[in-house]
C-alpha positions as CSV (number, residue, x, y, z in Angstrom):
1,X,43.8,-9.6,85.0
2,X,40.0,-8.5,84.1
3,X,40.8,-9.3,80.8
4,X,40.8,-13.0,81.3
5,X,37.0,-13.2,81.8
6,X,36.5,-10.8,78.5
7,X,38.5,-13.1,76.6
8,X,36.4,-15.9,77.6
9,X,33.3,-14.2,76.8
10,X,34.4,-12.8,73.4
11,X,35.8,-16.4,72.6
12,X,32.6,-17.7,73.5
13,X,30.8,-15.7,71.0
14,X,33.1,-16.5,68.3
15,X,32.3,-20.1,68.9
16,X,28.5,-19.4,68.5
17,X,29.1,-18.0,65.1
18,X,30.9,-20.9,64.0
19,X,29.1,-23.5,62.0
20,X,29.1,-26.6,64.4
21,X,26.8,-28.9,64.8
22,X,26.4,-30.8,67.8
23,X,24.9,-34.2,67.9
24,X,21.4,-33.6,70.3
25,X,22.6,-36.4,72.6
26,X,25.0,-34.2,73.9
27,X,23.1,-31.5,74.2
28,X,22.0,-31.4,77.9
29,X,26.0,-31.5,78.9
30,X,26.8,-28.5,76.3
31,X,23.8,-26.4,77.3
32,X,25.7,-27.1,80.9
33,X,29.1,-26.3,79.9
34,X,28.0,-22.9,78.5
35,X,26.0,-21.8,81.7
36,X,28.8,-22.9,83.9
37,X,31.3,-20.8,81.6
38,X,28.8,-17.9,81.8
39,X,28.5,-18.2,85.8
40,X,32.6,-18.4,86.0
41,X,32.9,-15.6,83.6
42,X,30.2,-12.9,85.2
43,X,32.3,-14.0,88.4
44,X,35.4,-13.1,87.2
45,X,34.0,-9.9,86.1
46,X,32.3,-8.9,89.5
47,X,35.5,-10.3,91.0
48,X,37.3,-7.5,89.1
49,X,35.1,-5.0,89.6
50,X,35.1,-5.6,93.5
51,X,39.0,-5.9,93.0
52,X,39.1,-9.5,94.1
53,X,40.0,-11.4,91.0
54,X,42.9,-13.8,91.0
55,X,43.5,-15.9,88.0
56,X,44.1,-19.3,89.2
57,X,40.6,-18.8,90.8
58,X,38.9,-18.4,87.8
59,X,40.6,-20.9,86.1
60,X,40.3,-23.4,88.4
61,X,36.5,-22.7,89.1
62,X,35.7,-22.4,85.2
63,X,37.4,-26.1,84.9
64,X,35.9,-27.4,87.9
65,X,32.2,-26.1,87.8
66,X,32.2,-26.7,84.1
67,X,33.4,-30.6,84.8
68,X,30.8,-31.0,87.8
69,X,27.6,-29.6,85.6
70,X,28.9,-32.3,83.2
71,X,29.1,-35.0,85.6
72,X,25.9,-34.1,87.2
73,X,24.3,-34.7,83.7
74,X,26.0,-37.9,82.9
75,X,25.0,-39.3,86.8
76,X,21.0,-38.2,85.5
77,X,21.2,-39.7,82.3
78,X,22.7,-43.1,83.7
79,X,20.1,-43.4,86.7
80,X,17.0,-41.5,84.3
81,X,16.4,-38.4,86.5
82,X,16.8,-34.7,84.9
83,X,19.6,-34.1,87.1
84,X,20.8,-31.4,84.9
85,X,17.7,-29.1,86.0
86,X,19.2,-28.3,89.7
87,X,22.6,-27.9,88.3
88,X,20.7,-25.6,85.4
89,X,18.6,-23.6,88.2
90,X,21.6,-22.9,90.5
91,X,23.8,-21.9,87.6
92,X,21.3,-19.6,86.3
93,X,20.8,-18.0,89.2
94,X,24.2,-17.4,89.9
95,X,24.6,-15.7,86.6
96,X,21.8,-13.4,87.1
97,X,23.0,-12.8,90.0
98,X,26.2,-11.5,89.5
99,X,24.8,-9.6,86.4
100,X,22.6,-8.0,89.0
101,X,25.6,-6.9,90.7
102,X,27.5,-5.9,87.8
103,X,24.8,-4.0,86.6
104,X,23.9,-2.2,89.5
105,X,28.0,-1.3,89.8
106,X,27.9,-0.1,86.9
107,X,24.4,2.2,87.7
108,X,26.6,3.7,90.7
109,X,29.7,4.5,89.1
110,X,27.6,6.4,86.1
111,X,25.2,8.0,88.6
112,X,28.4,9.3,90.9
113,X,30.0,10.5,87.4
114,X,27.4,12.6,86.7
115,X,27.1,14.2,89.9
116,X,30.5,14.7,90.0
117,X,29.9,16.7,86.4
118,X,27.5,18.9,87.9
């Protein structure tokens, strides 16, 4: 079930393209909600691509990471500390990371292609 991450990802670009506005109070949880999306969906990808991916895992970690980022902001805005940034730093990291890994998968598999042509 790779496809499940894609479809996320290509859904998510759809949205960008939309006209929506969003009023700038709510900014800080939507900038959260899309790096917590991003983070599930690389995973899912390297998941697949290291043929570990089950479904319900995704799922249940898009929801759940996605909900938590969004709490995390809520819980800084109520007591007036930036709690967003940590939930902002760890997020990003764990996308690049797993684009990291994706990318340098992908690296292997074309580098072992082309020897294999040879």
């Amino acid at each position: 079930m790779i496809w499940l991450p894609l479809v996320g990802l290509a859904l998510g670009f759809l949205v960008y393209w939309l006209p929506i506005r969003v009023p700038s109070d709510y900014a800080a949880y939507l900038s959260l909600a899309t790096l917590a999306g991003l983070d599930s969906i690389f995973g899912g990808i390297r998941a697949g691509i290291e043929g570990k991916f089950h479904d319900d895992i995704f799922i249940s970690g898009f929801v759940v990471n996605t909900i938590l980022a969004a709490m995390l902001a809520y819980l800084g805005d109520q007591i007036g500390l930036d709690l967003f940034l940590a939930a902002v730093v760890v997020l990003g990291w764990r996308v690049f990371l797993n684009l990291s890994l994706i990318r340098r998968y992908w690296l292997t598999q074309t580098s072992m292609n082309r020897k294999r042509e040879s």
